[in-house]
C-alpha positions as a Markdown table, in Angstrom:
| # | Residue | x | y | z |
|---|---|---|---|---|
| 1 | Unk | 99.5 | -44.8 | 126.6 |
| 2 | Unk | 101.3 | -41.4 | 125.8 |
| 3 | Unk | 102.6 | -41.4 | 121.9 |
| 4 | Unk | 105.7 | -43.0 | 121.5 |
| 5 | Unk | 106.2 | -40.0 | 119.2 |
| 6 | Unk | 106.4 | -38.1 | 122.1 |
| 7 | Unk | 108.6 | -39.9 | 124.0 |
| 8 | Unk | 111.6 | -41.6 | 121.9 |
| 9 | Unk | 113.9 | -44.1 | 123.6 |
| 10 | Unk | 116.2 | -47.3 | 122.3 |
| 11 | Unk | 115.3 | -49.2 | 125.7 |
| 12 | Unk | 112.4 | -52.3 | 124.6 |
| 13 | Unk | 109.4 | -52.9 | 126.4 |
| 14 | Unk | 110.1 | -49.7 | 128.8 |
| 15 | Unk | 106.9 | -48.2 | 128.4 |
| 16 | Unk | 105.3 | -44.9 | 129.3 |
| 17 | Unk | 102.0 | -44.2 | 129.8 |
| 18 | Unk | 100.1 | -40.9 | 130.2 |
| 19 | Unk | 97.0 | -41.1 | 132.7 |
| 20 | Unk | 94.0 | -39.0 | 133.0 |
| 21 | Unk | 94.4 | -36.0 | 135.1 |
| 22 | Unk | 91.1 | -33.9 | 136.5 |
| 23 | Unk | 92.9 | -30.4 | 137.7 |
| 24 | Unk | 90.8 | -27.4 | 139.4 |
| 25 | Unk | 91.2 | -24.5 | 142.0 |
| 26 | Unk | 90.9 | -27.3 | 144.8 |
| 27 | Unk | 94.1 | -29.9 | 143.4 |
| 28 | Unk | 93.9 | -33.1 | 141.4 |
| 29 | Unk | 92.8 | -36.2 | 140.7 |
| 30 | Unk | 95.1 | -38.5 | 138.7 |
| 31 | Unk | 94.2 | -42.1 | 137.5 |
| 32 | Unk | 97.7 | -43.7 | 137.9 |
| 33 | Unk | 95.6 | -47.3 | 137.1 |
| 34 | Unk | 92.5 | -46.8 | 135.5 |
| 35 | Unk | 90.4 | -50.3 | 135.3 |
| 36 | Unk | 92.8 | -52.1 | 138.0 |
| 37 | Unk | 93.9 | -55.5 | 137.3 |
| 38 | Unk | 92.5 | -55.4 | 133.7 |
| 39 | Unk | 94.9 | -52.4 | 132.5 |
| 40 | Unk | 97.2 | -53.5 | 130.3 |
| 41 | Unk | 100.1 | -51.6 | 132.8 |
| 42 | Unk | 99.4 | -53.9 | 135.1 |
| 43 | Unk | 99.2 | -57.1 | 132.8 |
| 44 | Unk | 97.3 | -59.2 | 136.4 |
| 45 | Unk | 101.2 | -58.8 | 138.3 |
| 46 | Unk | 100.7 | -56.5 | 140.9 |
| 47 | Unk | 102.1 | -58.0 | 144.8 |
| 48 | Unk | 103.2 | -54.7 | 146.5 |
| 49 | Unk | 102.8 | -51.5 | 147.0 |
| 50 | Unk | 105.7 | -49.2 | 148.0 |
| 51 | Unk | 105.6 | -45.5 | 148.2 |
| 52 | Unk | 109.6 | -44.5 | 148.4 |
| 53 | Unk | 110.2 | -40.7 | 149.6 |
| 54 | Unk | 113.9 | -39.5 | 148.3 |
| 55 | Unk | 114.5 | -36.3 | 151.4 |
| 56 | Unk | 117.7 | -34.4 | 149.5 |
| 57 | Unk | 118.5 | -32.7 | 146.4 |
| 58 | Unk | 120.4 | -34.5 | 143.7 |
| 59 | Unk | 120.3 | -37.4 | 146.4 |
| 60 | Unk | 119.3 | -40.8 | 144.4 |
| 61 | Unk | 117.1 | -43.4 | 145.3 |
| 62 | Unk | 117.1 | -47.0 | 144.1 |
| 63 | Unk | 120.0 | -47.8 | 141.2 |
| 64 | Unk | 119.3 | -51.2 | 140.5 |
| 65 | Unk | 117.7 | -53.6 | 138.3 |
| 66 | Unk | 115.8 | -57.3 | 138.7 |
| 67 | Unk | 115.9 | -60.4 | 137.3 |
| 68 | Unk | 112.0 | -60.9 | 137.4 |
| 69 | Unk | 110.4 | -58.5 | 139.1 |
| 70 | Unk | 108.4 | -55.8 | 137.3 |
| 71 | Unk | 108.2 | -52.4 | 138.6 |
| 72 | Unk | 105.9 | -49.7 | 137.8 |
| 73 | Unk | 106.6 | -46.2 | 138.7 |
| 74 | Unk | 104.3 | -42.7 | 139.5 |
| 75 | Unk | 106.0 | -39.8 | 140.5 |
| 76 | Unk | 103.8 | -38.3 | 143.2 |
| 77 | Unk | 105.4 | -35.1 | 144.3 |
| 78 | Unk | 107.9 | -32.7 | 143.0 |
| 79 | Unk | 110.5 | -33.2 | 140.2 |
| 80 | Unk | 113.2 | -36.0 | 139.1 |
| 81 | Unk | 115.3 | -37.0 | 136.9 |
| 82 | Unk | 114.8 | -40.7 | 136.0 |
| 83 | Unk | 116.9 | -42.6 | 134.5 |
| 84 | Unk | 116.9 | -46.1 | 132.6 |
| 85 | Unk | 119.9 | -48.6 | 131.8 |
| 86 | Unk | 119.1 | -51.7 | 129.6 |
| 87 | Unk | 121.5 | -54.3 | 130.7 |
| 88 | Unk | 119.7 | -57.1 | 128.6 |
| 89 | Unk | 122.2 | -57.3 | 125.5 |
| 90 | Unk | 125.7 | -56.6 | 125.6 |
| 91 | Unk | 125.4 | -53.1 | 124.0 |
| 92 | Unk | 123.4 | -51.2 | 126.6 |
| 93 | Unk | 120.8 | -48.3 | 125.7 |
| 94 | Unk | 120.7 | -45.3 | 128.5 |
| 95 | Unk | 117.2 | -43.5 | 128.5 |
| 96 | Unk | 116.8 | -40.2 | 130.4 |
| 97 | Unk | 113.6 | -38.2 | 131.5 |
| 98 | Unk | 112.4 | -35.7 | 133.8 |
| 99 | Unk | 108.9 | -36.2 | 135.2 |
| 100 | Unk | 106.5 | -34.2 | 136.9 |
| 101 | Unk | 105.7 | -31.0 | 139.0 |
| 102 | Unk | 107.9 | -28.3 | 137.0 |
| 103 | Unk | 110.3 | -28.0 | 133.9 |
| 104 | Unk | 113.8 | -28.7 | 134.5 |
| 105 | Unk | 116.7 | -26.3 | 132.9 |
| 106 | Unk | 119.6 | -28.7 | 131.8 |
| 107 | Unk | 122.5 | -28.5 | 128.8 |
| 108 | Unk | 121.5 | -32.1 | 128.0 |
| 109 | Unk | 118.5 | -31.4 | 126.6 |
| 110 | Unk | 116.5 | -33.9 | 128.5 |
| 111 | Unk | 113.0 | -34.5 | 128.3 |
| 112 | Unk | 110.6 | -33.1 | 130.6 |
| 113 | Unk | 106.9 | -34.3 | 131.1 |
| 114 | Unk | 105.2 | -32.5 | 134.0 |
| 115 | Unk | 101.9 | -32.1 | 135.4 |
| 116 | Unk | 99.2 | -30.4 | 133.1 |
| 117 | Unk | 95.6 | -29.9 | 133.0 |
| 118 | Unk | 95.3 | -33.5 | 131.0 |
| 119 | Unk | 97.3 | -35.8 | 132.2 |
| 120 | Unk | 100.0 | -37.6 | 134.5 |
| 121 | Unk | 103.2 | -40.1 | 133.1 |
| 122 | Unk | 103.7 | -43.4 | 134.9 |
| 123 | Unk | 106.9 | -46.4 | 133.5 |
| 124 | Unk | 106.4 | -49.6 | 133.1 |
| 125 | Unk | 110.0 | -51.2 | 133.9 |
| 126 | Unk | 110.9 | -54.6 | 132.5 |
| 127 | Unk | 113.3 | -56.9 | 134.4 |
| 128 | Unk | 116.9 | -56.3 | 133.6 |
| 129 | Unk | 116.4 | -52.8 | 133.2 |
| 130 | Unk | 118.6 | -50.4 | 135.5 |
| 131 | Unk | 116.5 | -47.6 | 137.3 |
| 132 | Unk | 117.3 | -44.9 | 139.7 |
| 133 | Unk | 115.2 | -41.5 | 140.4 |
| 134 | Unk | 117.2 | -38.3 | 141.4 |
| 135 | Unk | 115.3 | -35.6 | 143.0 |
| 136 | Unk | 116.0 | -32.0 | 141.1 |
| 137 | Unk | 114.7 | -30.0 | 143.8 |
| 138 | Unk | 114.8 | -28.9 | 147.5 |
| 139 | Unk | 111.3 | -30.5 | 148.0 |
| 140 | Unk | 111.0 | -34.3 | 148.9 |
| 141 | Unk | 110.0 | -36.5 | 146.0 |
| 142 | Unk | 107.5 | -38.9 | 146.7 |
| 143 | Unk | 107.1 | -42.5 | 144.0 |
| 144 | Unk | 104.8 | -45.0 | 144.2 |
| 145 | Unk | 106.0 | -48.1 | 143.3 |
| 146 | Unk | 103.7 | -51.1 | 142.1 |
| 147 | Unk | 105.7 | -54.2 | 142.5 |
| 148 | Unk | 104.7 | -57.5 | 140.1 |
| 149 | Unk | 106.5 | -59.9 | 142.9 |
| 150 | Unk | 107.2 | -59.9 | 146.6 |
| 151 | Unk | 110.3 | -58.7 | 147.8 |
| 152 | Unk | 113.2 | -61.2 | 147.3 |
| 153 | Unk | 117.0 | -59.8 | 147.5 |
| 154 | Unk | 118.5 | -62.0 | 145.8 |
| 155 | Unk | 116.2 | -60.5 | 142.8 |
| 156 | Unk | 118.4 | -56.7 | 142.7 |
| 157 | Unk | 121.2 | -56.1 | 141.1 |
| 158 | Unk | 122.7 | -53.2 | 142.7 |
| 159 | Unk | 125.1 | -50.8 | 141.0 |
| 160 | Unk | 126.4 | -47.5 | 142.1 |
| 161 | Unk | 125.4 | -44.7 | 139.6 |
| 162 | Unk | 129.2 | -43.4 | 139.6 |
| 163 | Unk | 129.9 | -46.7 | 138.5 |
| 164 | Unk | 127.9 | -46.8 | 135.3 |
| 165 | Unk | 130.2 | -44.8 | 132.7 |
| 166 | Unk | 127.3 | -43.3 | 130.5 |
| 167 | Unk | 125.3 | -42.1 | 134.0 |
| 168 | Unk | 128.1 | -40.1 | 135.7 |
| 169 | Unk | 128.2 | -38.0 | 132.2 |
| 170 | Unk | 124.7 | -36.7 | 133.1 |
| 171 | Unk | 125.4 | -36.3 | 136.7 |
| 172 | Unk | 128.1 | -34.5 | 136.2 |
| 173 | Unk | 127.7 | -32.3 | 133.4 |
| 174 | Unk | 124.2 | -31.5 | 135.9 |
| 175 | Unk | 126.5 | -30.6 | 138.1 |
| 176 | Unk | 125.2 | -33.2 | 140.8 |
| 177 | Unk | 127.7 | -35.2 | 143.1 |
| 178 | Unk | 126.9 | -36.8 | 146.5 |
């Protein structure tokens, strides 16, 4: 688990965690679960496996939250902008970080954690906690997503980032519209 030190946020029980990384002149080899089942990431809830692949710049995928299910998130490929919307109290707590292949520039002073010879970052998402990924580059952006729960609709709440006040400050003082 990466130092909380590290990586500040108001958001409970969002957790990041920073996985081993073996790097050489051939690529890399990144634990995203070390031990299976028995890592605490996983706490034994782990139904399906998604890989979602976002195809544009500044084009978002996901923007929603669940009543139960779980997710936890790796950023495969490339670089995005997460970010993370507690709607479990009244007062909501906005979280923002960019994760993986290369720094981001941004006037918002926003957190990067990218690839390096050590290690990797993968989020632990608790329910009720809104979460959308926003490529910052030309290349696709591959996630894999580790579900705790089948698929069940009627477990999303979807919302529009334009709709959330305190998101459509970042995205547009990033100069990102769609």
């Amino acid at each position: 688990k990466i130092n909380m030190k590290e990586l500040t946020h108001d958001i409970p029980w969002l957790e990041f965690y920073s996985n081993k990384l073996i790097k050489d002149e051939r690529g890399f080899l990144w634990e995203i679960v070390p031990w299976g089942m028995e890592n605490q990431f996983l706490e034994n809830q782990l139904w399906h496996i998604y890989t979602s692949v976002a195809t544009g710049k500044y084009i978002p995928r996901w923007g929603h939250y669940h009543f139960e299910n779980i997710d936890r998130f790796a950023t495969i490929s490339w670089t995005a902008l997460w970010v993370f919307i507690d709607y479990r109290k009244k007062e909501k707590k906005m979280f923002s970080v960019i994760l993986w292949e290369k720094s981001f520039e941004n006037s918002l002073k926003i957190e990067n954690f990218t690839i390096d010879k050590w290690h990797m970052m993968t989020v632990k998402v608790p329910q009720r906690v809104y979460h959308i990924f926003i490529p910052l580059t030309d290349e696709n952006v591959t996630v894999l997503s580790l579900a705790s729960m089948k698929h069940d609709d009627n477990d999303y709440v979807r919302i529009n980032p334009w709709d959330i006040p305190e998101l459509k400050k970042i995205l547009l003082k990033l100069w990102i519209s769609w």
